[in-house]
NUSE-147023 format. One record per atom (N, C-alpha, C, O): x, y, z; residue in one letter; atom name. Coordinates in steps of 0.2 Angstrom, whole numbers, padded with zeros to 4 digits. Example, Ala and Ser with C-alpha at 12.3 -4.5 7.8 and 13.67 -1.06 7.14 Angstrom:
<recs>
<<0066,-0028,0039>,A,N>
<<0062,-0022,0039>,A,CA>
<<0066,-0016,0039>,A,C>
<<0071,-0017,0042>,A,O>
<<0064,-0011,0035>,S,N>
<<0068,-0005,0036>,S,CA>
<<0064,0000,0039>,S,C>
<<0067,0006,0040>,S,O>
</recs>
This chain:
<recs>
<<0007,-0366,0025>,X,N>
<<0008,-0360,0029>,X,CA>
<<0015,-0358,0031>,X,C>
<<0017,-0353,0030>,X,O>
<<0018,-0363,0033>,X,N>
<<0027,-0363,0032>,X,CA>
<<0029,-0360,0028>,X,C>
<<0025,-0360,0024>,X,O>
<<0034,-0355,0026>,X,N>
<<0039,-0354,0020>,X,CA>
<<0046,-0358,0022>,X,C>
<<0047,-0363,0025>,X,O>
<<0050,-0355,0019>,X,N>
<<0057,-0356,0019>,X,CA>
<<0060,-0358,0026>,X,C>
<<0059,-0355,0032>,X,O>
<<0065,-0365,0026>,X,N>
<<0069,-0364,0037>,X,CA>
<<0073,-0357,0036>,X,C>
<<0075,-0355,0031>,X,O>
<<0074,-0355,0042>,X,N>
<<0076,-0347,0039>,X,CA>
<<0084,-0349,0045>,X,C>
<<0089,-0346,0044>,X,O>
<<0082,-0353,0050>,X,N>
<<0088,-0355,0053>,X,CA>
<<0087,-0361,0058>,X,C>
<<0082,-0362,0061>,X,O>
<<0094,-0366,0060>,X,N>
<<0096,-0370,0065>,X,CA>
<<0096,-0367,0069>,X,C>
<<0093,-0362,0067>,X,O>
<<0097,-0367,0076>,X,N>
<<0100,-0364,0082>,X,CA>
<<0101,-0367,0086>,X,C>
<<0097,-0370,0090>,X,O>
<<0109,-0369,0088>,X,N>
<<0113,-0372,0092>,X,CA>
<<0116,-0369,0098>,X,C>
<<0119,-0364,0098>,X,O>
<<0113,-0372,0105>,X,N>
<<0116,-0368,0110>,X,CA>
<<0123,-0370,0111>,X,C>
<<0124,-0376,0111>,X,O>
<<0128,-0366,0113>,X,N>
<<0134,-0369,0112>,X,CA>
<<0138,-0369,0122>,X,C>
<<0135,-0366,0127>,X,O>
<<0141,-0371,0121>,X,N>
<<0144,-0370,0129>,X,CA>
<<0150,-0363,0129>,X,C>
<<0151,-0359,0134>,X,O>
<<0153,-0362,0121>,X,N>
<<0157,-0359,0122>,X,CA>
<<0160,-0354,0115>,X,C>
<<0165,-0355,0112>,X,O>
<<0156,-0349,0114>,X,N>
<<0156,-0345,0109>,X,CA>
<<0159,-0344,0104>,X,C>
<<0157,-0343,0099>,X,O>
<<0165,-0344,0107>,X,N>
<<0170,-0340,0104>,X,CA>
<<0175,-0349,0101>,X,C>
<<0180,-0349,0097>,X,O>
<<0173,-0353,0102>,X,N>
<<0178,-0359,0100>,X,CA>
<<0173,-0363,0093>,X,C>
<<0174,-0367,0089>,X,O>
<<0165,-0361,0095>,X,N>
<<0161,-0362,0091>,X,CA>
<<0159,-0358,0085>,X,C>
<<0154,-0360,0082>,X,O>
<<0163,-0353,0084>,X,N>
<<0161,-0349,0079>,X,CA>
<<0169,-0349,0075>,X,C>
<<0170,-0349,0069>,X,O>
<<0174,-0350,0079>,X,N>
<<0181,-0352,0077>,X,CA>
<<0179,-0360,0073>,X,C>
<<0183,-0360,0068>,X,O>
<<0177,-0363,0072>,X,N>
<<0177,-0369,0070>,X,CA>
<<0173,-0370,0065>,X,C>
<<0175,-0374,0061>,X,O>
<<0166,-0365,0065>,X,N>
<<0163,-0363,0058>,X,CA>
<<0166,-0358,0056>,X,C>
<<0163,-0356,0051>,X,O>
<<0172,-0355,0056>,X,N>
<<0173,-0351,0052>,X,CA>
<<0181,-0355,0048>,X,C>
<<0183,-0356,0043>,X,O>
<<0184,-0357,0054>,X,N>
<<0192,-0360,0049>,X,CA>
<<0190,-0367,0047>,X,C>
<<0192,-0368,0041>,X,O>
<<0186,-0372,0052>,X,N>
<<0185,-0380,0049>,X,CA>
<<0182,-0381,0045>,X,C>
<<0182,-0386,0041>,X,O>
<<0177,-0376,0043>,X,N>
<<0170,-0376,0039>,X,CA>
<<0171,-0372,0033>,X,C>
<<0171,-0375,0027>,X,O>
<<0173,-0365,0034>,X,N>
<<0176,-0361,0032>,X,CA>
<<0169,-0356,0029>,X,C>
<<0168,-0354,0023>,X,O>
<<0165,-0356,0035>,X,N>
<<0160,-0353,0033>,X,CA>
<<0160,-0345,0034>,X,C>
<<0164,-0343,0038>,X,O>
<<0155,-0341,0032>,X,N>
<<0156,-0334,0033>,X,CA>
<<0152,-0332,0040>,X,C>
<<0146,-0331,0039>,X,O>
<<0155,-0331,0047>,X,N>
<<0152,-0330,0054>,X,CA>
<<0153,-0322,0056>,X,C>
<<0157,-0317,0055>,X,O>
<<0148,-0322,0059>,X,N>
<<0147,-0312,0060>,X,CA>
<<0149,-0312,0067>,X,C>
<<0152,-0317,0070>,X,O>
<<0149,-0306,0069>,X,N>
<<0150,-0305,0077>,X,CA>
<<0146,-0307,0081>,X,C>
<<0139,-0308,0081>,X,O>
<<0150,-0309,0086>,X,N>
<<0143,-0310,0093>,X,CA>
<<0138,-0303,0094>,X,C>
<<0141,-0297,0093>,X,O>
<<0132,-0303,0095>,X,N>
<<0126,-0298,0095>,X,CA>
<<0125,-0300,0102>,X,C>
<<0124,-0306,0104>,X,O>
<<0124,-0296,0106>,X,N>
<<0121,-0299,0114>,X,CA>
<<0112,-0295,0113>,X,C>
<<0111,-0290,0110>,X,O>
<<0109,-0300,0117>,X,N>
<<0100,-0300,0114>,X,CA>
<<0097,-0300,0121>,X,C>
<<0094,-0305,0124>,X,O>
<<0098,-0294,0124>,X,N>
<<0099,-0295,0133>,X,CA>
<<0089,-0297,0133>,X,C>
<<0087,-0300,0138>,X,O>
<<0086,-0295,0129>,X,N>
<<0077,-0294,0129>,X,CA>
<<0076,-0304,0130>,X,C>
<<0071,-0306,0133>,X,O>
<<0081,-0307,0127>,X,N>
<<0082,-0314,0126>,X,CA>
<<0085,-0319,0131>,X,C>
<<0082,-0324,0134>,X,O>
<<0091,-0317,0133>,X,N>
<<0094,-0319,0137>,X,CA>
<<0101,-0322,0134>,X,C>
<<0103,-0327,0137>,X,O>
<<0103,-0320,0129>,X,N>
<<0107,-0326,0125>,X,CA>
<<0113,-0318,0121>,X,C>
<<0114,-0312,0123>,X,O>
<<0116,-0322,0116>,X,N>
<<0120,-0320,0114>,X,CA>
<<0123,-0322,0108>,X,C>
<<0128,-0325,0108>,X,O>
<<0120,-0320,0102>,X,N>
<<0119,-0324,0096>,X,CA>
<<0126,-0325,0092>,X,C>
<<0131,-0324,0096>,X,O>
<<0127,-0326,0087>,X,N>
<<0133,-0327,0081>,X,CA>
<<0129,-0330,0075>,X,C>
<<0125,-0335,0076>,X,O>
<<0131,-0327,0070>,X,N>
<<0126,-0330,0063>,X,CA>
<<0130,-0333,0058>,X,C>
<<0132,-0329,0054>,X,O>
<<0131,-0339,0057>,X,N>
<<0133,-0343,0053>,X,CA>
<<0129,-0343,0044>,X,C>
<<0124,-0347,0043>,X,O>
<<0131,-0340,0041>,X,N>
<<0129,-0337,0034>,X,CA>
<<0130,-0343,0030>,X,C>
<<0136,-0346,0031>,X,O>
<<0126,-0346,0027>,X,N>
<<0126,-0350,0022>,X,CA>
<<0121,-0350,0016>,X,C>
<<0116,-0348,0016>,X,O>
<<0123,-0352,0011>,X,N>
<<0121,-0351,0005>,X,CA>
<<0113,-0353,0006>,X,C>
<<0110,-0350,0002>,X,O>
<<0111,-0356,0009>,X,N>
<<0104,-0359,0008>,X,CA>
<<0099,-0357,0016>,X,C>
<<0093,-0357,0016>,X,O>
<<0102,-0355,0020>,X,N>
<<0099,-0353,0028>,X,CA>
<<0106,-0352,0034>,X,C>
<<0112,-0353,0033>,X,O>
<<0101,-0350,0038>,X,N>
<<0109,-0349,0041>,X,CA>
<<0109,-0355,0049>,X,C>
<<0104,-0359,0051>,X,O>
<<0115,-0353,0051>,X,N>
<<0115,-0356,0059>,X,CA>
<<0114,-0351,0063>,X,C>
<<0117,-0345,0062>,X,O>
<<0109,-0351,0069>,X,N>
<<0113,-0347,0076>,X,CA>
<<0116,-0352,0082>,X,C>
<<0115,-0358,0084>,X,O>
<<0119,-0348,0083>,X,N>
<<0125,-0349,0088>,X,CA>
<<0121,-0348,0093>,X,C>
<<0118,-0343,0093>,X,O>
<<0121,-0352,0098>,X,N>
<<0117,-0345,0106>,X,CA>
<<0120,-0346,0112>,X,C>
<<0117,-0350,0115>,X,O>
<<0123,-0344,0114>,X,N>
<<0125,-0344,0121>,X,CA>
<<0121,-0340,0127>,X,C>
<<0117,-0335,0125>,X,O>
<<0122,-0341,0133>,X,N>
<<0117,-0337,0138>,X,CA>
<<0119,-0332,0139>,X,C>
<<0124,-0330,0136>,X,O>
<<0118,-0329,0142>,X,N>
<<0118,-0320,0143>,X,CA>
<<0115,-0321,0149>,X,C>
<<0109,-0321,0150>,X,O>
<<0119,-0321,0154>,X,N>
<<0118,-0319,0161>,X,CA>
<<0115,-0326,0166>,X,C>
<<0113,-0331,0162>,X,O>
<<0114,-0327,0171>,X,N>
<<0113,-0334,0173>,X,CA>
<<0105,-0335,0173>,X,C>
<<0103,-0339,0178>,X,O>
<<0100,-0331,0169>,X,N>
<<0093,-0331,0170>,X,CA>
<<0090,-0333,0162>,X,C>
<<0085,-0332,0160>,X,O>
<<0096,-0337,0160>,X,N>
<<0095,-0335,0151>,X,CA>
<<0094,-0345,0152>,X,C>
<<0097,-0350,0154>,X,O>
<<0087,-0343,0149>,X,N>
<<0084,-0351,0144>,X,CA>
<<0091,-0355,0141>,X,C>
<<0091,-0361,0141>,X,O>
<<0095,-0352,0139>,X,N>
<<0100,-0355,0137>,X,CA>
<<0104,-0359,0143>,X,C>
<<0107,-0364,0143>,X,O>
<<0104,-0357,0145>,X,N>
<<0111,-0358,0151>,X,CA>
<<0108,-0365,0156>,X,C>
<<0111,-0369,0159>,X,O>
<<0100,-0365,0157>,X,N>
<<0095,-0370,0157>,X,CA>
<<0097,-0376,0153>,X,C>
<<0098,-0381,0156>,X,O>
<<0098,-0375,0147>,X,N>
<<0098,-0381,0140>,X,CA>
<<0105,-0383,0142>,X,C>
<<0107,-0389,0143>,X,O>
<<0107,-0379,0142>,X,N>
<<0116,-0383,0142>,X,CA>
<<0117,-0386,0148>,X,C>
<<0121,-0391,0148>,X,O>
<<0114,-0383,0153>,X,N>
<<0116,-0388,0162>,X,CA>
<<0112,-0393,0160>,X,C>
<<0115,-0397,0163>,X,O>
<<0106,-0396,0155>,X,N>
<<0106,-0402,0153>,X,CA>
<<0108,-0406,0147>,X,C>
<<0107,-0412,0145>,X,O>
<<0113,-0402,0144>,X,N>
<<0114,-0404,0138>,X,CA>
<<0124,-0398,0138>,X,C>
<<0125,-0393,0136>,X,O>
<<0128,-0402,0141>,X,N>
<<0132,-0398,0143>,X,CA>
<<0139,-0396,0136>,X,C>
<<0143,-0391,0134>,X,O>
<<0137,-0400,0133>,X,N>
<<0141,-0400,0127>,X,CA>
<<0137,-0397,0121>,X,C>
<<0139,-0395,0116>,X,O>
<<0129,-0395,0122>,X,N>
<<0128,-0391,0118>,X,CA>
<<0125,-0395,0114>,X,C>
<<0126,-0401,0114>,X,O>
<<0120,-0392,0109>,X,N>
<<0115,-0395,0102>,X,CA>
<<0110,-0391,0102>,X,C>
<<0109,-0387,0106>,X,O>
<<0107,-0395,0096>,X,N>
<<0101,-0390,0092>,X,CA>
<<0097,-0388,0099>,X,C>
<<0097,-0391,0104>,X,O>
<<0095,-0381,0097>,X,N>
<<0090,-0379,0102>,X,CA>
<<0083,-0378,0096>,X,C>
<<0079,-0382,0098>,X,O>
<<0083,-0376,0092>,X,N>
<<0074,-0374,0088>,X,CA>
<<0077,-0373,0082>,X,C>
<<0082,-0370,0081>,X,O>
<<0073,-0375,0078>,X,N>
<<0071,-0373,0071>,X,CA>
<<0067,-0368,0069>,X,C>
<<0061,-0368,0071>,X,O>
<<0068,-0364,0065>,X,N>
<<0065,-0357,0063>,X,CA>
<<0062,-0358,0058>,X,C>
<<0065,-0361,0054>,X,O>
<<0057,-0356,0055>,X,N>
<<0053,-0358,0047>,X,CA>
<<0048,-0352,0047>,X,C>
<<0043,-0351,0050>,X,O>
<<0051,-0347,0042>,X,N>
<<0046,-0341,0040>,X,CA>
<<0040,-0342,0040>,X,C>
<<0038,-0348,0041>,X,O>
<<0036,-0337,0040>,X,N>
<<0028,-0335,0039>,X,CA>
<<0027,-0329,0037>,X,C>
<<0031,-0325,0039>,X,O>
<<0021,-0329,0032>,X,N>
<<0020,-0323,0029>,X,CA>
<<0016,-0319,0033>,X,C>
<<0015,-0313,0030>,X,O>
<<0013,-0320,0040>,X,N>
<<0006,-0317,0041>,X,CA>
<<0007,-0320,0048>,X,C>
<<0005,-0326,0048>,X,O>
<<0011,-0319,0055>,X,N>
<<0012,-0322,0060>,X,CA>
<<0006,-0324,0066>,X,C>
<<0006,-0328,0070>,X,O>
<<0001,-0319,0064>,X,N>
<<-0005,-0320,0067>,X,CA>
<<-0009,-0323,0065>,X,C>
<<-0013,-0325,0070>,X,O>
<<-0009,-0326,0058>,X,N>
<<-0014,-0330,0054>,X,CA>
<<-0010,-0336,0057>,X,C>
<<-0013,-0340,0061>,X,O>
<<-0004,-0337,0056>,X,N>
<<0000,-0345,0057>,X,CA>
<<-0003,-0345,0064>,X,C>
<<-0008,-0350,0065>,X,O>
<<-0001,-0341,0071>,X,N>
<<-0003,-0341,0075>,X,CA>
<<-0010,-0344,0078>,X,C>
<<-0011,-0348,0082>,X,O>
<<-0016,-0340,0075>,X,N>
<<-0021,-0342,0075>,X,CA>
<<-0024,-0349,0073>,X,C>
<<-0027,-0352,0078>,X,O>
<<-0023,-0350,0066>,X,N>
<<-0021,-0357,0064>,X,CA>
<<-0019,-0361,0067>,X,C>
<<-0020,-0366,0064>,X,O>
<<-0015,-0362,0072>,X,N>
<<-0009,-0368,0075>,X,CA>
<<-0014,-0368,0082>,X,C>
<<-0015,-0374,0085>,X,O>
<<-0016,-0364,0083>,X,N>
<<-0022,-0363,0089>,X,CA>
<<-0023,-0367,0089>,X,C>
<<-0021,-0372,0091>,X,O>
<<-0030,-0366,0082>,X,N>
<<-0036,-0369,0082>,X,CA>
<<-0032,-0377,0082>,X,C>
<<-0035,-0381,0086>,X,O>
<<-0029,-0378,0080>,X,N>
<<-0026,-0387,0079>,X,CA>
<<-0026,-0389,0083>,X,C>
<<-0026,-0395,0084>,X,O>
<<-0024,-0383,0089>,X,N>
<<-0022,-0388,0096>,X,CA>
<<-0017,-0386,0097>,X,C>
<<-0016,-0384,0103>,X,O>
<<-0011,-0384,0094>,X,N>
<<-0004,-0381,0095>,X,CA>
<<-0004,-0377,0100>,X,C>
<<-0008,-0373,0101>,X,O>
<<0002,-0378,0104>,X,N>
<<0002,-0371,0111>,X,CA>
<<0007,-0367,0109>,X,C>
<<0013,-0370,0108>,X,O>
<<0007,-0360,0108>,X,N>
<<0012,-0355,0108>,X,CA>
<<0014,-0353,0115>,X,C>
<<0011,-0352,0120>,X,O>
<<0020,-0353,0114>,X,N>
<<0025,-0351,0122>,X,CA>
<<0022,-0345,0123>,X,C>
<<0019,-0341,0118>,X,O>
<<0024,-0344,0130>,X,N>
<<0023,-0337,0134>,X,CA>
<<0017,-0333,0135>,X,C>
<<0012,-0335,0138>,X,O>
<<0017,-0328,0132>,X,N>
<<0010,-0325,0133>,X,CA>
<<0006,-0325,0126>,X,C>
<<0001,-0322,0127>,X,O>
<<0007,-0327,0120>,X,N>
<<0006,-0329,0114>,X,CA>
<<0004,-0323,0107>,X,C>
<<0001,-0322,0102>,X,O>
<<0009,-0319,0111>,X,N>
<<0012,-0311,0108>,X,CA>
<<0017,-0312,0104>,X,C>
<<0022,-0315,0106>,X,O>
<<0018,-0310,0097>,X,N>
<<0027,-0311,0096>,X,CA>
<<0031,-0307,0099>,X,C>
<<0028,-0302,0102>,X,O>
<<0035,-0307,0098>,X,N>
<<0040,-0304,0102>,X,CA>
<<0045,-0302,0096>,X,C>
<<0044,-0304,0090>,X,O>
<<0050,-0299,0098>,X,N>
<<0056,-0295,0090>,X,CA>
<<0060,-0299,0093>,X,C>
<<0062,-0300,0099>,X,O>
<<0063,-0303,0088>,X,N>
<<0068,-0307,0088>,X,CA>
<<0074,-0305,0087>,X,C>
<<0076,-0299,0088>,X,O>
<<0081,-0311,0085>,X,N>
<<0087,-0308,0082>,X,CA>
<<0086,-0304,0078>,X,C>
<<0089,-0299,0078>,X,O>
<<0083,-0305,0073>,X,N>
<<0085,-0302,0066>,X,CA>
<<0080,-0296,0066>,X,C>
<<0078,-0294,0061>,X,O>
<<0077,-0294,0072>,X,N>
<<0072,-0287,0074>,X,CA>
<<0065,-0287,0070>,X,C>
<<0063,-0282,0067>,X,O>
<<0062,-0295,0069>,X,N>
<<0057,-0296,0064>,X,CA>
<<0052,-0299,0071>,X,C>
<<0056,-0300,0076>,X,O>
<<0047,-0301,0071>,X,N>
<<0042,-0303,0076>,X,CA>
<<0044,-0309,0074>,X,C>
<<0046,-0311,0069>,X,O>
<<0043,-0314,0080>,X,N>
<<0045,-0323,0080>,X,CA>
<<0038,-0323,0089>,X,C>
<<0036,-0319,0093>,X,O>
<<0036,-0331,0087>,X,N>
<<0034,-0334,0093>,X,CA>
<<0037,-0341,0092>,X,C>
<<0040,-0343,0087>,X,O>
<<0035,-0344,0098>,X,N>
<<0040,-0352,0100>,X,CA>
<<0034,-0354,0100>,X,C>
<<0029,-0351,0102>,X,O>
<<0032,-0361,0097>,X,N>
<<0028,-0368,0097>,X,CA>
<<0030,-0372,0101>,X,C>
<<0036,-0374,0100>,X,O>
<<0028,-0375,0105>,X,N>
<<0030,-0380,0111>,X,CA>
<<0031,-0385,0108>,X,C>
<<0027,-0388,0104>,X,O>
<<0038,-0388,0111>,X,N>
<<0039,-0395,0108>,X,CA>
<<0036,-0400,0109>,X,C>
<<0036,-0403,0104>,X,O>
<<0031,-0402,0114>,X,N>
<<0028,-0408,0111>,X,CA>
<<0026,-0407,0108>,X,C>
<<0025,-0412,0105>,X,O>
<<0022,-0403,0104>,X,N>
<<0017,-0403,0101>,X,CA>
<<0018,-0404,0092>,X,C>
<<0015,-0403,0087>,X,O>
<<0027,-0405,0092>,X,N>
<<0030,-0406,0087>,X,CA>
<<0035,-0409,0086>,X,C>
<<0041,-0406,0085>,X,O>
<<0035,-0415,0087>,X,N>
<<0037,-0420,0089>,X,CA>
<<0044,-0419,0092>,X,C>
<<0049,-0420,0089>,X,O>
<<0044,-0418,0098>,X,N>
<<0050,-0416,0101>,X,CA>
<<0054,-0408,0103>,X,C>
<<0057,-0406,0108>,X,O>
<<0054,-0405,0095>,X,N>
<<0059,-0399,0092>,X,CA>
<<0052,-0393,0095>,X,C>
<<0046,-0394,0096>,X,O>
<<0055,-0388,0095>,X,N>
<<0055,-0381,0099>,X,CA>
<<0054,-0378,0092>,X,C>
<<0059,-0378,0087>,X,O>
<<0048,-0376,0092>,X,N>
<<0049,-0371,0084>,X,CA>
<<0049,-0365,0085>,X,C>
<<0045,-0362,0089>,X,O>
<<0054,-0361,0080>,X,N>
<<0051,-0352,0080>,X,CA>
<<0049,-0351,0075>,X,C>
<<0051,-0355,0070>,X,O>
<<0045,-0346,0074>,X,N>
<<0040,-0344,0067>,X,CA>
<<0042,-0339,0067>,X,C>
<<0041,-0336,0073>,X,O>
<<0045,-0334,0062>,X,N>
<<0047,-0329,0060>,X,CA>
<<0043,-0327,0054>,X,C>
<<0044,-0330,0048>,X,O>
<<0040,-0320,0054>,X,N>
<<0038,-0316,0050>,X,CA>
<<0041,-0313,0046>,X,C>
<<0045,-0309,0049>,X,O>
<<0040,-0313,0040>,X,N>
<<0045,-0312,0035>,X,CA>
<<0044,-0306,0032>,X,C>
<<0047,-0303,0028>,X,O>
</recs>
């Protein structure tokens, strides 16, 4: 049901010193911050030959992210991304298994303005999943 990881996502404490460091330490190719006010955050995409990074920072003091970092102050993986061909089917399917989809269990348009939903971390072992419609 899976396809391709389409992206990491790392919430960072500080944007701008973490996209400086994938781009001169790493020497990776890093886009502009995009702010995703519908999200709460603030993205940067780390381009890499096989999937990318996102970068995420909070966008305002009401952002899920800004949540994550007051427990985790230095920042790390926030979810992993993994395509689908049919986001209702996957959805449907992860149901039926028992899987809980976050919120109201609609997708919603993501960064890259394609429909994604969140899979609750316990129910995979620990990690935050987005599913993205490809």
């Amino acid at each position: 049901m899976i396809g391709r990881l389409n992206h990491i996502a790392i919430a960072v404490p500080d944007l701008d010193k973490a996209s400086e460091l994938y781009r001169t330490v790493m020497g990776a190719k890093v886009s502009a911050p995009k702010e995703q006010p519908a999200h709460g955050v603030t993205v940067v995409f780390v381009e890499l030959p096989n999937t990318k990074i996102e970068l995420l920072h909070p966008l305002g003091e009401k952002s899920p992210i800004a949540n994550f970092l007051a427990r985790n102050a230095d920042g790390g993986i926030h979810h992993v991304c993994y395509e689908v061909e049919d986001i209702y089917a996957a959805r449907d399917k992860l149901k039926s298994q028992g899987a809980r989809v976050l919120g109201d269990g609609e997708p919603k348009i993501g960064a890259h303005d394609k429909p994604v939903l969140f899979l609750h971390p316990k129910d995979f072992t620990g990690t935050l999943i987005e599913l993205e419609q490809v």
